[in-house]
C-alpha positions in Angstrom: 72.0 4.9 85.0 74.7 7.6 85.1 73.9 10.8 86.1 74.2 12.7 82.9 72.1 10.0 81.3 69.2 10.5 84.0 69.5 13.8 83.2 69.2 13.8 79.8 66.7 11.3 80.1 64.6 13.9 82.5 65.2 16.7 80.4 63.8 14.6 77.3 60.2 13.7 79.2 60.1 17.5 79.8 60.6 18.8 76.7 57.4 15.9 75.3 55.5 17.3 78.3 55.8 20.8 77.6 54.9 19.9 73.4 52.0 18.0 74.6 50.6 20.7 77.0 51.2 23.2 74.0 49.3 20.9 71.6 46.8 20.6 74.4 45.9 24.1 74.7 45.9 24.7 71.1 42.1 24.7 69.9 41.7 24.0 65.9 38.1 25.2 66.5 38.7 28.5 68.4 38.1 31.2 66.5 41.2 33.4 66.9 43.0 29.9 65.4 40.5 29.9 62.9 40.9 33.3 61.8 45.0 32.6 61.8 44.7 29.9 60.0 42.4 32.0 57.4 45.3 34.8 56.9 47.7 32.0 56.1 45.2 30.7 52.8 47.2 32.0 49.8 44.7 34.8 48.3 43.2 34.5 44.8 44.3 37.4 42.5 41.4 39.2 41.0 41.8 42.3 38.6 39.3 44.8 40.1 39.6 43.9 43.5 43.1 44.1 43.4 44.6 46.8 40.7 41.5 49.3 41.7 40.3 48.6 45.3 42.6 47.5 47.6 42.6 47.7 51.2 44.8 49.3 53.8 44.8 49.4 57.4 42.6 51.8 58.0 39.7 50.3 56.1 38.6 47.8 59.0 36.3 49.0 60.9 35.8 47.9 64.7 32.1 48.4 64.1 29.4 47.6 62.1 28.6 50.6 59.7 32.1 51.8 58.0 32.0 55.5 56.3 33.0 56.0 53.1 33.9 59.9 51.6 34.9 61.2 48.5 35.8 64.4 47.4 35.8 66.3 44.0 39.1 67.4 42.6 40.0 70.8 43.4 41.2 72.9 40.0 41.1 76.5 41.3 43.6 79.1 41.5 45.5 80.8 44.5 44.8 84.4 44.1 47.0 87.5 43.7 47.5 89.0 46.8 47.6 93.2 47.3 50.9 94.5 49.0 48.4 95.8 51.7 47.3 92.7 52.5 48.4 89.8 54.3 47.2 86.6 52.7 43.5 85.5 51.3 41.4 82.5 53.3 41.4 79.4 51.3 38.1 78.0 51.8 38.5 74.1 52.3 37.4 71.7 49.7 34.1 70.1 50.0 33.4 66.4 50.3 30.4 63.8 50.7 30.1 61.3 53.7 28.0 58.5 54.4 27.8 55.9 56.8 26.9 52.0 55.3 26.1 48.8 56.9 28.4 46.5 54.8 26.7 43.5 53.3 26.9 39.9 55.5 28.8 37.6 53.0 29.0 34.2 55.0 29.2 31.0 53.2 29.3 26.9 55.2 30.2 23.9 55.0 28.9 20.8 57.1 31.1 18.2 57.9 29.3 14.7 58.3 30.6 11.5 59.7 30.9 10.5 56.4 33.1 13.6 55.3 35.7 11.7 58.0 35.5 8.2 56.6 35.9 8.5 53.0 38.3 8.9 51.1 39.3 12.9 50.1 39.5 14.1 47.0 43.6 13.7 45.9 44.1 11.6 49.1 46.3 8.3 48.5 44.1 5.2 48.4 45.8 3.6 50.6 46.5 6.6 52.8 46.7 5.9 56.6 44.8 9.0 57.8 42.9 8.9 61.2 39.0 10.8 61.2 41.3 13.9 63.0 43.7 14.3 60.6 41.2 13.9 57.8 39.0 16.8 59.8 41.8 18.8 60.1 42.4 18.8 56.2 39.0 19.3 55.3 38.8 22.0 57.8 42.0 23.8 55.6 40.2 22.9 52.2 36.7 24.2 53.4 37.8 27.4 54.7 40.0 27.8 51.4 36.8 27.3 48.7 35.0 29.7 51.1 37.2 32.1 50.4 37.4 32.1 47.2 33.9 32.1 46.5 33.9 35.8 48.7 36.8 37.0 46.6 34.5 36.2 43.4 31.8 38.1 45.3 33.8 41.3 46.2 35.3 40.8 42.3 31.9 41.6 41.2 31.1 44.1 44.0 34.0 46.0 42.6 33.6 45.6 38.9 29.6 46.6 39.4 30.9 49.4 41.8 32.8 50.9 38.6 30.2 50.2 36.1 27.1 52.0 37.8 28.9 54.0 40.4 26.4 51.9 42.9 26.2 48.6 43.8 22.7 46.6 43.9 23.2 43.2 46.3 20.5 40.8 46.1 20.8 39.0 50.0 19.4 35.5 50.3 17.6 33.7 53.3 18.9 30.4 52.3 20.3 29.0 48.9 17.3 29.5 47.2 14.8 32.0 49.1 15.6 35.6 48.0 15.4 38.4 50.8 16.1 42.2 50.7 17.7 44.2 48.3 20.4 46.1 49.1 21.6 49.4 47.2 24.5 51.7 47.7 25.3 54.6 45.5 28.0 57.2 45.2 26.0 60.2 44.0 23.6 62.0 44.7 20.7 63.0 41.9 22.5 61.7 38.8 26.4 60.0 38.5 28.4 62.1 35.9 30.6 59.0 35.3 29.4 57.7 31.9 30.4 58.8 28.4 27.8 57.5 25.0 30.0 57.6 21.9 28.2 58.6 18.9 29.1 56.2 16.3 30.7 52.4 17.0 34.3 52.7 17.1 34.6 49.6 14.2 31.4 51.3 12.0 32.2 53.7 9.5 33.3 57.4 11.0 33.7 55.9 14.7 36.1 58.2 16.7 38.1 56.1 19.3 40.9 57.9 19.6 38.6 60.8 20.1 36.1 58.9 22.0 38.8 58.1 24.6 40.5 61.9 24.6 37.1 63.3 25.5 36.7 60.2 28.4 40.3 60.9 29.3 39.2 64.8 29.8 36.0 64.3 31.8 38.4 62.9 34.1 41.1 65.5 34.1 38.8 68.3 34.3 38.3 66.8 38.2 41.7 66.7 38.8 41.8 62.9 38.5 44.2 60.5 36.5 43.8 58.3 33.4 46.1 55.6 33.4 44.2 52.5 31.9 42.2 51.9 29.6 39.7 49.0 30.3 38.3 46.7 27.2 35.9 44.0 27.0 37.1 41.2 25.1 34.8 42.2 21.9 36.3 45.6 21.8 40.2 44.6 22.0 39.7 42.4 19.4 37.8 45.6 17.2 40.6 47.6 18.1 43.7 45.6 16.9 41.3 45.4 13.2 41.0 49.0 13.1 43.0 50.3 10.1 43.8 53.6 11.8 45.2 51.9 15.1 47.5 49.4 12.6 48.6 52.6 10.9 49.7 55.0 14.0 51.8 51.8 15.5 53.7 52.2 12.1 57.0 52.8 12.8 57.4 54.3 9.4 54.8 56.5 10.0 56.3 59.4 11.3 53.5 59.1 14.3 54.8 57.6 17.5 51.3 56.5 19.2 52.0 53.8 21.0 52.7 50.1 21.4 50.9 46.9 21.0 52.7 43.6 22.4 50.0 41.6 24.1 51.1 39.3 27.2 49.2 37.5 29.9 49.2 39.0 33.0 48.5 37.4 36.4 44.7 37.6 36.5 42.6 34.8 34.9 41.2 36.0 31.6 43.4 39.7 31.5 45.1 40.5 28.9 47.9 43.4 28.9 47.7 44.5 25.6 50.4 47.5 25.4 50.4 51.5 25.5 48.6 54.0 23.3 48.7 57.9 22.9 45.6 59.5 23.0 46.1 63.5 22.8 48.9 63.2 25.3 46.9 61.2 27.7 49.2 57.4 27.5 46.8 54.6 28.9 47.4 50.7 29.3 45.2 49.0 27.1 43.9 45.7 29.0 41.7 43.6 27.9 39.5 41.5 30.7 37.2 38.7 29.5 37.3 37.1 33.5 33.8 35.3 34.1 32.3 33.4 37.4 29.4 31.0 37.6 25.9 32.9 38.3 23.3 31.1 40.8 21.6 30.0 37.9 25.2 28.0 36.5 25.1 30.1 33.9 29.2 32.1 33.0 29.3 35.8 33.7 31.6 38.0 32.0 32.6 40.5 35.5 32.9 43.4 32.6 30.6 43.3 29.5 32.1 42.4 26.1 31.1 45.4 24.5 32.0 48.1 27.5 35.4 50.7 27.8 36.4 52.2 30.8 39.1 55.1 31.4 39.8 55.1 35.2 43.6 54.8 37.2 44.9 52.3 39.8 43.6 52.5 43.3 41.1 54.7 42.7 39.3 53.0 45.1 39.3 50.9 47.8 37.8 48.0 49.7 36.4 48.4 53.5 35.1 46.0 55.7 32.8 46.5 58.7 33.4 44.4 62.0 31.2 40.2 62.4 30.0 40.4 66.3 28.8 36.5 66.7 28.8 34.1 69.6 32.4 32.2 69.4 32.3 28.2 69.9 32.8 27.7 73.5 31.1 30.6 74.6 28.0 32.3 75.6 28.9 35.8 74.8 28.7 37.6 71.9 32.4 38.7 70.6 33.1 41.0 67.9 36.0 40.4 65.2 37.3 43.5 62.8 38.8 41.6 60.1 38.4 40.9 56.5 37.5 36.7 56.9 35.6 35.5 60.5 35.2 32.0 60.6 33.0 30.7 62.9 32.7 27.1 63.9 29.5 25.3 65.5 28.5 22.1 66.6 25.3 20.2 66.6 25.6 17.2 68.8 22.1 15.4 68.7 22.6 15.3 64.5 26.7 14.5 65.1 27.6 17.5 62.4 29.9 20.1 62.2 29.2 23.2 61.0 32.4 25.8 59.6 31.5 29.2 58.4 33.5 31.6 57.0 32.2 35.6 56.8 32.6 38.9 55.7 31.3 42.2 55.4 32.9 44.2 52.3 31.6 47.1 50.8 33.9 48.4 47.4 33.8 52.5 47.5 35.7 55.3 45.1 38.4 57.6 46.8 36.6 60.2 44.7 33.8 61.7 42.7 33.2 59.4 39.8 37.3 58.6 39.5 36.3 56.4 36.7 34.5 57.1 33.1 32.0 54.1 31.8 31.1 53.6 27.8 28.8 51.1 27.3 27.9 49.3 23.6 31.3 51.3 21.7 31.3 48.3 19.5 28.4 46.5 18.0 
């Protein structure tokens, strides 16, 4: 052969070499490739989680308690100040602390001999896939459902979070077997985040634009926002009946209260219904009627029917406290800060494969009650 040929002919074998020893060395069952993997799984959009408690960078904890503060709003004064004197000491604003060991949220999935030699679900019938290849995908799929089912679970930790300023979390020993209860609370004696209206916004002499003014103020009078105005399903409907609300949007009123022009928004089951003026305070009206499947099989409504909330994007957020486990491979234990750990484990005498996928979340306010609850404001 000619010399450039041998040459290109060597250089060829080293380049399948070099792809070979990188396929070698990569491990689809490491955990550091599991946990890449993981961040690449498109996310599931949920309203709560991620229009009110969203997470940043610094709400990962490298250990396994995070600490979650919140402050009330500051509305005081600076005060005059005498020629003879220099300036007055501001005292600095008070706030709470507490230090909470996130719930363990850590669903699996065996995979069987026969997971690898039947056929997958929207696989080709005829499809030529070897038990790796078929392992592989499952591995994706698996890890995917998983998941999801945690975003549903830190949906409702957010959405209960709102609702009762504290979160109950009923853990499990198995799929059946109830353990502990779990309970965290943002307050102290008694949460000043709910508001009782005193007639039924559609019975005769309900108040909802007053209703909503005074839930709007409870929040300003801390120095917090109202931007949104949260509805069940039953009171959105109640609202778009009311003869008051149909006269204000009225053009020819005279009155310029707002707009209604419903559209679907992003999130399953949310409904972005428009803008309404209520004493100067202008809230989104959105409507959420999003459900999940309870561990009875029974559908779930995330936000009651009946319920209102005033509150304001981001008012919270959503932390998660570091998974120390024993990697595959290993006989140490490791520990991961991230917000999805898989782990992956083998059980050789029973040939099964074992993929879990965890997480420790815990949904907490930026502030003192940031968000104003009515419950039953439509019967």
């Amino acid at each position: 052969q000619p010399a450039y040929a041998r040459h290109r002919l060597q250089g060829c074998r080293r380049c399948q070499l070099r792809r070979e020893s990188t396929m070698a060395e990569l491990n689809f069952f490491d955990t550091y490739v599991l946990m890449a993997i993981a961040e690449e799984i498109v996310p599931q959009q949920t309203f709560f989680r991620d229009r009110y408690f969203p997470t940043g960078e610094r709400d990962i904890f490298a250990c396994d308690k995070v600490l979650t503060e919140y402050r009330k709003g500051d509305r005081k004064m600076a005060a005059f100040v005498s020629a003879r004197a220099g300036d007055i000491p501001m005292d600095r604003i008070g706030y709470a602390i507490h230090e909470y060991q996130p719930a363990f949220i850590a669903p699996s999935r065996l995979l069987t001999l026969d997971d690898l030699t039947k056929r997958g679900f929207g696989e080709a019938i005829y499809a030529n896939s070897t038990p790796a290849q078929r392992a592989a995908r499952l591995q994706l799929d698996d890890l995917t459902d998983m998941d999801r089912r945690i975003v549903r679970r830190e949906e409702w930790m957010c959405a209960q979070t709102m609702i009762n300023n504290a979160c109950t979390m009923q853990t499990y020993i198995d799929d059946k077997t109830e353990g502990e209860k779990l309970y965290v609370k943002f307050f102290d004696d008694a949460s000043d985040h709910t508001y009782t209206v005193a007639t039924k916004w559609n019975a005769t002499g309900g108040d909802f634009f007053g209703d909503v003014k005074a839930m709007c103020r409870k929040l300003s009078k801390r120095g917090l926002r109202a931007a949104d105005l949260v509805l069940g399903s039953d009171v959105a409907d109640a609202i778009l009946d009311m003869e008051k609300v149909q006269k204000l949007l009225d053009r020819n009123s005279g009155i310029i209260i707002g707009t209604i022009d419903q559209e679907l928004s992003r999130y399953d089951g949310v409904v972005y219904m428009g803008t309404l003026n209520f004493g100067g305070f202008k809230l989104n009206l959105i409507s959420v009627d999003e459900t999940y499947i309870d561990n009875n099989g029974t559908e779930q409504k995330y936000f009651p029917a009946t319920s209102a909330m005033v509150t304001a994007p981001g008012c919270g957020h959503l932390m998660y406290g570091q998974i120390t486990q024993i990697d595959y491979g290993s006989t140490e234990f490791a520990s991961h800060a991230a917000i999805r750990v898989p782990k992956f484990s083998l059980n050789q005498e029973a040939d099964i494969r074992k993929l879990r996928l965890g997480a420790r979340p815990l949904a907490a306010p930026h502030n003192y009650c940031p968000y104003i609850y009515a419950a039953e404001v439509v019967s």
